[in-house]
Every structure is written in C-alpha cells, then in structure tokens.
C-alpha positions as CSV (number, residue, x, y, z in Angstrom):
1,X,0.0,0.0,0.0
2,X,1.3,3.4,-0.8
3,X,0.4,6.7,0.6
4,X,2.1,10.4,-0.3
5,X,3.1,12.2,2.8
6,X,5.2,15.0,3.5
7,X,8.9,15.5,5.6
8,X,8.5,17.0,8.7
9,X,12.4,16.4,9.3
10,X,15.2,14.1,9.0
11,X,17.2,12.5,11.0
12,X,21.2,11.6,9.8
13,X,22.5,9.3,12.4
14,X,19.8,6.7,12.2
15,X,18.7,7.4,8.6
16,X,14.9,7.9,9.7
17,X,12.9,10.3,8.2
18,X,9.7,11.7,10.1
19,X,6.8,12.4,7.9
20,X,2.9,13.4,8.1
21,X,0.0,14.6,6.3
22,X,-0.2,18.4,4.6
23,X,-1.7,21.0,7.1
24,X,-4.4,21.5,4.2
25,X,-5.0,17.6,3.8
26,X,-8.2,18.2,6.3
27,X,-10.0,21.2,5.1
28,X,-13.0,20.4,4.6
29,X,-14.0,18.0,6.7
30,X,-16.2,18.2,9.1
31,X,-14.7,16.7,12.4
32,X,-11.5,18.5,11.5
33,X,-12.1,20.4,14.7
34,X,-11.4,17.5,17.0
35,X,-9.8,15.4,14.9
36,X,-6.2,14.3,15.9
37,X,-5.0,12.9,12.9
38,X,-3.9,16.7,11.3
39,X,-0.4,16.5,14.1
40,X,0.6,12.8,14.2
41,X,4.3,12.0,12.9
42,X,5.8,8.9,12.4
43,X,9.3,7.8,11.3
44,X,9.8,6.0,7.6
45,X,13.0,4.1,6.6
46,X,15.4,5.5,4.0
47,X,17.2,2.6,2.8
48,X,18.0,4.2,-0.6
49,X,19.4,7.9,0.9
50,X,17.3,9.6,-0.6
51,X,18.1,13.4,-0.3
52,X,15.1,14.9,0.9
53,X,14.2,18.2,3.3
54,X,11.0,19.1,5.2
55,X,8.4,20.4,3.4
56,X,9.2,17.8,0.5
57,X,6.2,15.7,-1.0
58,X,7.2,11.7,-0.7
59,X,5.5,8.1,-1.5
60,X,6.1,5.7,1.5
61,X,5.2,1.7,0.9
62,X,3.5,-0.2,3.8
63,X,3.7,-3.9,3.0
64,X,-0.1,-5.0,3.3
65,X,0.9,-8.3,4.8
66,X,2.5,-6.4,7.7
67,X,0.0,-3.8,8.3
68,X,-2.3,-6.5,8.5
69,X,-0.3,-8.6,10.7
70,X,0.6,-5.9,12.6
71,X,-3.5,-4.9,13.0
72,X,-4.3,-8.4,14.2
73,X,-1.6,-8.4,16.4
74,X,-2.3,-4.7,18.3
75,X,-6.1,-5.7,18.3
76,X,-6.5,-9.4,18.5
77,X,-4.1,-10.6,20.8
78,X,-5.1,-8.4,23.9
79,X,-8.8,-9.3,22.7
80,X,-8.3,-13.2,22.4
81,X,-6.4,-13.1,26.1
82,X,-9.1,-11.2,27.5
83,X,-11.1,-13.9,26.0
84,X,-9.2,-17.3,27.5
85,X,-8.5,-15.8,31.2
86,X,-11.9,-14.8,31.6
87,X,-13.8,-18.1,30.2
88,X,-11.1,-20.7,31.6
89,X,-10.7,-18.7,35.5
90,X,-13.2,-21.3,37.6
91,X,-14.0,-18.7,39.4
92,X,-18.3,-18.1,40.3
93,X,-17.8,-14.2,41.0
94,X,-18.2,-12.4,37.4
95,X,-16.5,-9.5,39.4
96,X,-13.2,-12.0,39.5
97,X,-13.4,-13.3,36.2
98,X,-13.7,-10.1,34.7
99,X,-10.7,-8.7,36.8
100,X,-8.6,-11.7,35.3
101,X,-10.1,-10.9,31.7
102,X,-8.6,-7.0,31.7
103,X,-5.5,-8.6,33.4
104,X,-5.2,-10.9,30.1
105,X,-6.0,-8.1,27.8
106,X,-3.4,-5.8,29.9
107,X,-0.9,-8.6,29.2
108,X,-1.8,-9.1,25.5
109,X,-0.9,-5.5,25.1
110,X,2.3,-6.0,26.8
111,X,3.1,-8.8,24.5
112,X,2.3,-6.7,21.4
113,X,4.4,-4.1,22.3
114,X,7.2,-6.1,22.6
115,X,6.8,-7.9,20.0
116,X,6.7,-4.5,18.0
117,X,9.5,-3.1,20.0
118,X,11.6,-6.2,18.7
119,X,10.5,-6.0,15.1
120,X,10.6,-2.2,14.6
121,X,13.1,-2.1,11.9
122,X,11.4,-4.6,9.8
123,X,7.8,-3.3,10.8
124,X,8.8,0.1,9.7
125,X,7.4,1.8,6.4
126,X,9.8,2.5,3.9
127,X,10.6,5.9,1.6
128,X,10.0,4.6,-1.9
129,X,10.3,7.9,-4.2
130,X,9.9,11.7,-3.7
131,X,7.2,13.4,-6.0
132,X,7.4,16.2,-7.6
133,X,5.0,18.8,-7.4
C-alpha cells in the first residue's frame, strides 16, 4: 500500500525520516475540529538515501501483509487473552473473572508491544520515491 506524505524532518545518524500529512489535507471536513489525525508524525526508513528536506512531498510503501499482521496483532491478541482468562478462570464471582479478563488483555498489550518493539526495523514503512510537485 502506498500513501504520499510530506517531511517534517530528517534525522542523519539513524537514517529515519519523520513524515505526516499536509496542514491542508483536512480542510473540509467536518470533524476536523477534534480530529487528531492533522499533528501525528511517524518515522519511515530511507534505505536508498534519498536526499530529501522538510516540506518535500514523498511516497512511502507499507507492505499489506505487515499492516495487516501488525493490526491483528495490536487488536486481537489483547482481545483473544481477555477472552481465554476470563472463560477458563473457575471462578463463580463475574466480578473475578472479569478482573482476570482485563488482566489478560493488559498482558496481551504488553506482549504486542514487545513484539513491536523487537521488530521495529522490519515493521517500519519505507521511503519509496519523492514526488514532484
């Protein structure tokens, strides 16, 4: 999957770029006003070196197979060890069972950030070409 974003700065000594949607990419939409979306960054490989600057327009590829894997892992993990603990805890209090429930999903969060922690590099989106404007 590919999506155009812009720099919002560079970073030489681990070859990460940080990148985001255009300040105009919102206008006109109605829940722009408490919508988060316009100020979130995130970092993108630049195996290639490719010389960019902020401001500069950019294609990044996110390898579907990965953002899907990485989507089940975030949301199903927590969600399928909420599941076990609370259906396999013999305990007759709901109160108990739920407890042990949001303990499993705690944990399954805990395990997915880990796992993402581990597998950053590979996990990251990469900077496939700068676009001209």
């Amino acid at each position: 999957m590919y999506q155009e974003v812009f720099v919002k700065g560079t970073e030489a000594e681990t070859g990460l770029v940080t990148v985001g949607c255009a300040g105009g990419a919102c206008e006109g939409c109605k829940a722009s006003f408490f919508c988060t979306n316009k100020f979130q960054t995130f970092e993108v490989r630049n195996p290639e070196a490719l010389s960019v600057k902020p401001g500069d327009r950019v294609r990044i590829f996110l390898p579907p197979g990965r953002t899907i894997l990485s989507t089940l892992i975030l949301f199903g993990l927590p969600l399928v060890l909420f599941a076990v603990l609370y259906l396999l805890i013999p305990a007759k209090n709901e109160f108990i069972k739920a407890f042990w429930g949001i303990g499993g999903g705690a944990l399954g969060f805990l395990l997915a950030y880990l796992f993402f922690r581990a597998r950053r590099k590979e996990l990251t989106p990469v900077l496939e070409e700068i676009l001209s404007d």
